[in-house]
DRENLUM-25093 format. One record per residue: residue in one letter; chain; x, y, z of N, C-alpha, C, O in turn. Coordinates in steps of 0.2 Angstrom, whole numbers, plus 2048, in hexadecimal, padded with zeros to 3 digits. Atoms other than C-alpha are relative to their C-alpha. Example, Ala and Ser with C-alpha at 12.3 -4.5 7.8 and 13.67 -1.06 7.14 Angstrom:
! DRENLUM-25093
> rest, kette, n_u, n_v, n_w, ca_u, ca_v, ca_w, c_u, c_v, c_w, o_u, o_v, o_w
> A, A, 804, 7FA, 800, 83E, 7EA, 827, 804, 806, 800, 809, 805, 803
> S, A, 7FC, 7FA, 7FF, 844, 7FB, 824, 7FC, 805, 803, 7FF, 80B, 804
***
This chain:
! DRENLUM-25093
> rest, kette, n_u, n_v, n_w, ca_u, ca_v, ca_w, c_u, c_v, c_w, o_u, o_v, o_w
> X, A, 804, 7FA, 800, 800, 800, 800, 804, 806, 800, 809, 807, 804
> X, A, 7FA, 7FB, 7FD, 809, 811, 7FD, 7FB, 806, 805, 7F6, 806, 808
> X, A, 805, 7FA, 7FA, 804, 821, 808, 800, 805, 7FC, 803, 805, 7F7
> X, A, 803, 7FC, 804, 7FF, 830, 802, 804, 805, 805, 803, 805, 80B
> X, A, 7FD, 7FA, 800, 80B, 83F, 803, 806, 7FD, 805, 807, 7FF, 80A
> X, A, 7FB, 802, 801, 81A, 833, 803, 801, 7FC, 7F8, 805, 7FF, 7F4
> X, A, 7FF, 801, 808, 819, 827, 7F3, 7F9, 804, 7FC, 7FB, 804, 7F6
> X, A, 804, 7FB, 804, 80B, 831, 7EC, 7FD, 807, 803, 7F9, 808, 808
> X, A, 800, 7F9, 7FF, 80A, 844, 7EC, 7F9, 802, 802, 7F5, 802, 7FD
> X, A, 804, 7FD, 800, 7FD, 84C, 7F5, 7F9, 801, 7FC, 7F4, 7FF, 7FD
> X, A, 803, 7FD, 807, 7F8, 856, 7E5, 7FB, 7FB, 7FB, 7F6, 7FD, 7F7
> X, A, 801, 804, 805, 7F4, 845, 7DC, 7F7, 7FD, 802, 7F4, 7F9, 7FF
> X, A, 807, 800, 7FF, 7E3, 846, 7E5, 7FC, 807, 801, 7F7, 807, 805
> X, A, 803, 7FD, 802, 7DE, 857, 7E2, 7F9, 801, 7FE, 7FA, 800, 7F8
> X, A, 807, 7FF, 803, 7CA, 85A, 7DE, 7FF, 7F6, 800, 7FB, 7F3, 7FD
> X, A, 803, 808, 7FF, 7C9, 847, 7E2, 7FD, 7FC, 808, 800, 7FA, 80D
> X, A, 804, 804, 7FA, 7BD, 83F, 7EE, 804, 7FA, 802, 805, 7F7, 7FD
> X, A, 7FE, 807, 7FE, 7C5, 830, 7F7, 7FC, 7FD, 804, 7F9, 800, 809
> X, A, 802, 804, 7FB, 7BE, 821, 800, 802, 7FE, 804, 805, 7F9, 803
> X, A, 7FF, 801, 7FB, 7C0, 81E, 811, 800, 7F8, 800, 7FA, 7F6, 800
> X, A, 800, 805, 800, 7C4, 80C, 812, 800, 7FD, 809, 7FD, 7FA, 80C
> X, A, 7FE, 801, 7F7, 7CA, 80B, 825, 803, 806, 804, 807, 80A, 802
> X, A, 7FD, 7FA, 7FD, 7CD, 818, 832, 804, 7FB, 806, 802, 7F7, 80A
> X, A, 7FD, 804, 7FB, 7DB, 811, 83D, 803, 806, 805, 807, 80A, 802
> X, A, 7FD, 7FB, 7FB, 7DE, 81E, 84E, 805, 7FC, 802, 805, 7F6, 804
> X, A, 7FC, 802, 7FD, 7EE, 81D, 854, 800, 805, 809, 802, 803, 80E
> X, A, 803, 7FD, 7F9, 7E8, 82B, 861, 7FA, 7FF, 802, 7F7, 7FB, 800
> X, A, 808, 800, 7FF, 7D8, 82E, 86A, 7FF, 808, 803, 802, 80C, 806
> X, A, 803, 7F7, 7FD, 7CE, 83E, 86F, 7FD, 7FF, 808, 7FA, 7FA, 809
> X, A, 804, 801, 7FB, 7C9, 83F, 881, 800, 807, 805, 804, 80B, 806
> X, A, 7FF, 7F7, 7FE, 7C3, 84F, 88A, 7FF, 804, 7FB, 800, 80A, 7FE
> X, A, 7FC, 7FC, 806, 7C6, 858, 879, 805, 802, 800, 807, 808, 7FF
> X, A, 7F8, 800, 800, 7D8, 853, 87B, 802, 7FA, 7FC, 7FE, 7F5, 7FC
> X, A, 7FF, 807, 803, 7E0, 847, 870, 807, 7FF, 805, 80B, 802, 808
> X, A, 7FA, 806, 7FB, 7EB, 83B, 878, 803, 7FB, 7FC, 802, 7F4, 7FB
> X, A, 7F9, 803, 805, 7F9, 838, 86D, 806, 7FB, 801, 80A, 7FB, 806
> X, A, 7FC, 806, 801, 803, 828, 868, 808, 802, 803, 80B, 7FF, 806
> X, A, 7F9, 7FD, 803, 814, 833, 866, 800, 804, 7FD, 7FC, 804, 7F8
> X, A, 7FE, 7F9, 804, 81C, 842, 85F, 801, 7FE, 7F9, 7FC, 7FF, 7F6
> X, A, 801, 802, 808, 820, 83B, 84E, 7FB, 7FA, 7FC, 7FA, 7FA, 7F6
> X, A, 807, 802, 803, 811, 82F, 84C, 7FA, 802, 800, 7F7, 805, 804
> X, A, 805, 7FA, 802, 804, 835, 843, 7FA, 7FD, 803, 7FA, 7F7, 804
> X, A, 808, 800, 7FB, 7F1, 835, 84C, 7FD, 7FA, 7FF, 7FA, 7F7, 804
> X, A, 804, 805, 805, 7EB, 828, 83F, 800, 801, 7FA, 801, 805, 7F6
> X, A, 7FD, 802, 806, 7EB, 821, 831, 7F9, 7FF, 7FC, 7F4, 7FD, 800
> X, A, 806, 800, 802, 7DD, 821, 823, 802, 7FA, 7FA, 808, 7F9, 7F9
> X, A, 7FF, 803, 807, 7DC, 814, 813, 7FB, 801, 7FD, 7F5, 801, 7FE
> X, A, 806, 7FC, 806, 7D4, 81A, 804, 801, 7FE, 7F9, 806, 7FD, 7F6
> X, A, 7FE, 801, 805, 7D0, 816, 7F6, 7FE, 808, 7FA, 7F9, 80C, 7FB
> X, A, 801, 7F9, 804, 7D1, 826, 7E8, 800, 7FB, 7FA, 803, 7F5, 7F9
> X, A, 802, 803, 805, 7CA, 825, 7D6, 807, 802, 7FB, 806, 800, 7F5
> X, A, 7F9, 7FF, 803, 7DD, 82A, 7D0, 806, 7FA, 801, 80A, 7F7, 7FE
> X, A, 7F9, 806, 7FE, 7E8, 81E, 7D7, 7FC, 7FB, 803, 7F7, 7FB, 806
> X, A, 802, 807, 805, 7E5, 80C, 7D3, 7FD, 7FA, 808, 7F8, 7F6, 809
> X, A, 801, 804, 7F7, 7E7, 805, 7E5, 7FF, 803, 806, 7FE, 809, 806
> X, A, 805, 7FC, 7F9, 7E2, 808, 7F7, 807, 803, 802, 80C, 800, 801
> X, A, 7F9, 7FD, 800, 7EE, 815, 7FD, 7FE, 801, 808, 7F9, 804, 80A
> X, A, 7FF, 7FD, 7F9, 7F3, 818, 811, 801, 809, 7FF, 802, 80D, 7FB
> X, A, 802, 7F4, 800, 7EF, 82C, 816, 801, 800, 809, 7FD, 7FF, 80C
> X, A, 7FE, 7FD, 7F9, 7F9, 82F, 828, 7FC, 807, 801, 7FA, 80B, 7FC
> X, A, 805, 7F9, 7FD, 7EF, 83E, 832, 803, 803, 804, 803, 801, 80A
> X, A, 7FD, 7FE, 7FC, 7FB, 849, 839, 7FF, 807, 804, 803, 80A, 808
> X, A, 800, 7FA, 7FF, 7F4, 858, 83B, 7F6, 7FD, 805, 7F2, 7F8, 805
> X, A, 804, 801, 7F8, 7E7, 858, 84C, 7F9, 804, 7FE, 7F4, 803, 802
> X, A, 807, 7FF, 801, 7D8, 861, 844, 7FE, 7FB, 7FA, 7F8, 7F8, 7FA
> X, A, 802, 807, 802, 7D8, 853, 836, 7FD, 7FA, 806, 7F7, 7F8, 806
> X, A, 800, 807, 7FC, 7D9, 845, 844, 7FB, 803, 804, 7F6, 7FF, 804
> X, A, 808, 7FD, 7FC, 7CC, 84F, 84E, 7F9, 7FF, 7FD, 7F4, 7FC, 801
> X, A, 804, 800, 803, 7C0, 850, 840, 7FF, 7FB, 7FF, 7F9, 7FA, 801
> X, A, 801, 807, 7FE, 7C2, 83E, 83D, 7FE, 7FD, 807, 7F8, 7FC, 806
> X, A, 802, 801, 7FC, 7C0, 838, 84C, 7F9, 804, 802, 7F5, 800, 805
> X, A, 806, 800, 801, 7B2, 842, 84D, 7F9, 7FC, 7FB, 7F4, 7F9, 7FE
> X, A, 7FF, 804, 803, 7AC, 83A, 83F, 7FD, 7F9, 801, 7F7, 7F6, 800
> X, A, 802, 808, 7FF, 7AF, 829, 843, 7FD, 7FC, 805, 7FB, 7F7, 805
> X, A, 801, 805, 7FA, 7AE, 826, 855, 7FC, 804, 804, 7F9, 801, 808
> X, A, 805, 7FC, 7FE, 7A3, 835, 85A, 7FA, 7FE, 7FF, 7F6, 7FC, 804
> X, A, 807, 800, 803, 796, 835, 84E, 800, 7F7, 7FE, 7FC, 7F3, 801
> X, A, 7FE, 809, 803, 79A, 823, 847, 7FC, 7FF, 7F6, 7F8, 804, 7F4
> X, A, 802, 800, 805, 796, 81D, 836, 7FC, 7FB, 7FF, 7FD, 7F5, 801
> X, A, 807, 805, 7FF, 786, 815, 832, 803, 7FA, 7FB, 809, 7FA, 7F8
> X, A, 7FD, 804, 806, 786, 805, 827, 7FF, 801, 7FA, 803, 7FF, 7F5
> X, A, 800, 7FC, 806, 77E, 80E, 81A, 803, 805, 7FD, 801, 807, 7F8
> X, A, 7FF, 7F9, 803, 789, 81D, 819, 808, 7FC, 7FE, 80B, 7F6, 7FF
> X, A, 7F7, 7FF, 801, 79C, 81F, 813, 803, 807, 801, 801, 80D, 801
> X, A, 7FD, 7F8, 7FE, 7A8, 82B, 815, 807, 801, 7FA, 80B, 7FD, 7F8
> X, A, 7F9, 7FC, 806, 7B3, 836, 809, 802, 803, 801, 7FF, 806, 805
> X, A, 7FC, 7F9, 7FE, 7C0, 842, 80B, 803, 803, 7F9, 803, 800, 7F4
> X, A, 7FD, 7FE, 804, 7C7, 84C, 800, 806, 807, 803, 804, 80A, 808
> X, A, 7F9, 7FD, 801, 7D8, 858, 7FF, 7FD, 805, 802, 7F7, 805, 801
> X, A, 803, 7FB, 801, 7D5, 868, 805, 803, 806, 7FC, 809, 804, 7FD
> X, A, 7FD, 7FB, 807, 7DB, 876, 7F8, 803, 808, 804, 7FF, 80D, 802
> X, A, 7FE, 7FA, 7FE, 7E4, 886, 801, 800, 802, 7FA, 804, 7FF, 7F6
> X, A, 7FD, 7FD, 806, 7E4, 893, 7F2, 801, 806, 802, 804, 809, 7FE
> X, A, 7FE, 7F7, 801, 7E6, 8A4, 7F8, 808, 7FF, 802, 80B, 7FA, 805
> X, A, 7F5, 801, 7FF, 7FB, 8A8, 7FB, 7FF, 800, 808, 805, 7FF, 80B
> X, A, 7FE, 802, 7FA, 7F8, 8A7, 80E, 7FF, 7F9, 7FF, 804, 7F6, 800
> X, A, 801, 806, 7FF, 7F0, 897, 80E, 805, 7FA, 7FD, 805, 7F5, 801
> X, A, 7FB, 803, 802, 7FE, 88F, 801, 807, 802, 804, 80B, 7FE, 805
> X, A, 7F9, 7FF, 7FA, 80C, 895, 80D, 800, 7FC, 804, 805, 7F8, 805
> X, A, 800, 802, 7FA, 805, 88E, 81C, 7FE, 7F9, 7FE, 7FB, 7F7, 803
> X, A, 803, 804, 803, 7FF, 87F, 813, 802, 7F9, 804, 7FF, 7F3, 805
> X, A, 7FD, 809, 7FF, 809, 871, 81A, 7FF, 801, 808, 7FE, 7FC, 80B
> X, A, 803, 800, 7F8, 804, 876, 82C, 7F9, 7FF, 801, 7F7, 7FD, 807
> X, A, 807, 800, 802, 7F2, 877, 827, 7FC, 7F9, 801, 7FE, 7F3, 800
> X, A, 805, 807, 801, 7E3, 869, 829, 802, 800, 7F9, 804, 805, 7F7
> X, A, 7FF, 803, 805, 7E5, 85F, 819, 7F8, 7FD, 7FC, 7F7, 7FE, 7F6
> X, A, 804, 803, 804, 7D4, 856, 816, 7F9, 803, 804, 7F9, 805, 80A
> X, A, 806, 7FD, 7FD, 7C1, 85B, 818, 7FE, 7F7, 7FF, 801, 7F2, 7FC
> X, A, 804, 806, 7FE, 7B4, 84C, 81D, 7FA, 800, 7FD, 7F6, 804, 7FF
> X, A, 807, 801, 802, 7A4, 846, 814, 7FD, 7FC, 800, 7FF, 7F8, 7FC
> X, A, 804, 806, 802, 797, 839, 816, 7FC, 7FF, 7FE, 7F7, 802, 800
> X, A, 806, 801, 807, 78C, 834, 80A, 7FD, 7FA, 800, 800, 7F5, 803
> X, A, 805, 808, 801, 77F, 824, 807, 805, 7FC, 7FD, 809, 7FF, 7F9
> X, A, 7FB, 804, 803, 789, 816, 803, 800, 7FE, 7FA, 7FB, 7FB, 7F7
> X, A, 801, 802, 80A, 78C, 814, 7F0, 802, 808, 7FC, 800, 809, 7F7
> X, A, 800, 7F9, 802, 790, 826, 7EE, 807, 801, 7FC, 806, 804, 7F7
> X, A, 7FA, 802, 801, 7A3, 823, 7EC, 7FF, 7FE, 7F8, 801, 802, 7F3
> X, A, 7FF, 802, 807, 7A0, 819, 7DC, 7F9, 804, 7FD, 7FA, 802, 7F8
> X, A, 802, 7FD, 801, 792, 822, 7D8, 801, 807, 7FC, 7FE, 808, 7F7
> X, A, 7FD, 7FC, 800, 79C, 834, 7D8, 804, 7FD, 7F9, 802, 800, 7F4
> X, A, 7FC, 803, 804, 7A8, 82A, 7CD, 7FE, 7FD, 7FA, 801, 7FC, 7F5
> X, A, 7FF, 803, 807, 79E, 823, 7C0, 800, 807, 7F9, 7FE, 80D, 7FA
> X, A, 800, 7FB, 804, 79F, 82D, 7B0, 7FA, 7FF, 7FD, 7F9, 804, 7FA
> X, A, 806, 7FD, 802, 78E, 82B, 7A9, 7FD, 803, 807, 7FC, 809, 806
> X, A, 802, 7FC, 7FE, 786, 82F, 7B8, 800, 808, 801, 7FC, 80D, 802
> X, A, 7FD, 7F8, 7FD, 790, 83F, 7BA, 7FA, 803, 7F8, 7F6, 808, 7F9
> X, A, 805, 7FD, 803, 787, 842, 7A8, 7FA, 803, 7FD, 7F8, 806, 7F9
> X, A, 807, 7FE, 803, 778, 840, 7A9, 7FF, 803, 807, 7FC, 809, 805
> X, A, 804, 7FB, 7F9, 774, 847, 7BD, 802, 806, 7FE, 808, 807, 7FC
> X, A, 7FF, 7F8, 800, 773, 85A, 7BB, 7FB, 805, 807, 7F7, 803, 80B
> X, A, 806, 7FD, 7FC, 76B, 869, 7C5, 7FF, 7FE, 809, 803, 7FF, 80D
> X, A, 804, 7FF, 7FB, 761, 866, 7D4, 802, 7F6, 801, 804, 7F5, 807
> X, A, 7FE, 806, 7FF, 764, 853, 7D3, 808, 7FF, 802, 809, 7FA, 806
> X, A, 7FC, 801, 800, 775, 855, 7D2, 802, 803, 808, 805, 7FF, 80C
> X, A, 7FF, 7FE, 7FA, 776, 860, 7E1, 7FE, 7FD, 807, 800, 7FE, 80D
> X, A, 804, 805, 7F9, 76A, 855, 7ED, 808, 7FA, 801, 80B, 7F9, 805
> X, A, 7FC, 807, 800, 775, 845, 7E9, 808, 804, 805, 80B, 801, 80A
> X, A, 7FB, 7FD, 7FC, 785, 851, 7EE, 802, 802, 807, 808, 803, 809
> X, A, 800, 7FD, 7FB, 77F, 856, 7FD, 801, 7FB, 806, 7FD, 7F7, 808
> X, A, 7FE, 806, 7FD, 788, 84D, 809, 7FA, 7FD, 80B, 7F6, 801, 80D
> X, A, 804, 803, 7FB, 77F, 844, 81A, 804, 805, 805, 801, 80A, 807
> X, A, 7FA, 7FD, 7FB, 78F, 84C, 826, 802, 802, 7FB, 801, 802, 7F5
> X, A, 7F9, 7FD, 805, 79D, 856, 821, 804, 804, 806, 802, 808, 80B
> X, A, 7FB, 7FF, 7F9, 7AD, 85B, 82D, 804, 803, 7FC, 806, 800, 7F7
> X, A, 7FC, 7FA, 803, 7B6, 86B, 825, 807, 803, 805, 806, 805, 80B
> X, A, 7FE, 7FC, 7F9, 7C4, 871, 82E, 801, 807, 7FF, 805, 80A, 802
> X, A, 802, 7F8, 7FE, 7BF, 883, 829, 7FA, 802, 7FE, 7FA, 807, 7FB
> X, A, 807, 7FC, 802, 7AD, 885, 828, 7FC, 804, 7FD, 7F9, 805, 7F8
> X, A, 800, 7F9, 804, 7AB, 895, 827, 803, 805, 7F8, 801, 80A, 7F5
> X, A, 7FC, 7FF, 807, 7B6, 896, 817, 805, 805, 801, 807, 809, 7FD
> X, A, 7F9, 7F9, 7FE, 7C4, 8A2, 821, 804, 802, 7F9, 803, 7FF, 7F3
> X, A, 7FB, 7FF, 803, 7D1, 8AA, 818, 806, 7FC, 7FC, 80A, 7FD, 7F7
> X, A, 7FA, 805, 801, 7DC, 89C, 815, 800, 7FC, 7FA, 804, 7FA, 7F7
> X, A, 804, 804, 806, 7D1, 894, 808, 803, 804, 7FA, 802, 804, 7F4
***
């Protein structure tokens, strides 16, 4: 399995939804503290599968409003057996937010009806759903942003 932002770059998921295959906590939340493995092990570990890269790929969580979110998420709220979960890249574009960017949360959270994932991904559906249909089906069940509001940073 490789990992994502060591054998495959970041960038190479870009405007792509991935598939939550497994959430593995290396830490846990308690109090609204996490209560961390070690300084250079990351929080937790995601497996995913994206519709770019062919095989399922490890996604380390090193950054503590990620691993918050997640954990909210998974062990918070928990996930149904109908639902799934996607994450995808989060995009800093303005010049503050690409400076500070490697310090920054990395992925936002979504959960959607299960089947959504390939769904998302087929290419007829993508052309035939339009509009009002198109928007319903998007609208995700959850969603864990780590800037809501759309700050500055975006």
């Amino acid at each position: 399995m490789e990992i994502l932002g060591k054998d495959i770059a970041w960038n190479k998921i870009n405007g792509e939804l991935c598939r939550v295959l497994d959430f593995i906590p290396r830490s846990s939340v308690r109090n609204g503290k996490i209560e961390s493995a070690g300084i250079s092990t990351p929080y937790a570990s995601l497996t995913l599968e994206c519709p770019r890269i062919a095989e399922k790929i490890e996604c380390p969580i090193f950054h503590r409003v990620d691993f918050t979110n997640l954990w909210e998420v998974f062990k918070k709220r928990g996930v149904k057996e109908n639902e799934e979960v996607l994450v995808g890249r989060y995009e800093y574009r303005t010049m503050l937010g690409k400076l500070f960017s490697s310090f920054l949360p990395k992925i936002y959270i979504l959960v959607y009806p299960i089947g959504s994932y390939n769904k998302f991904n087929d290419k007829s559906w993508q052309e035939k759903t339009r509009g009002e249909a198109w928007a319903r089906e998007m609208r995700p069940i959850a969603r864990k942003d780590p800037f809501p509001d759309n700050r500055f940073l975006q």
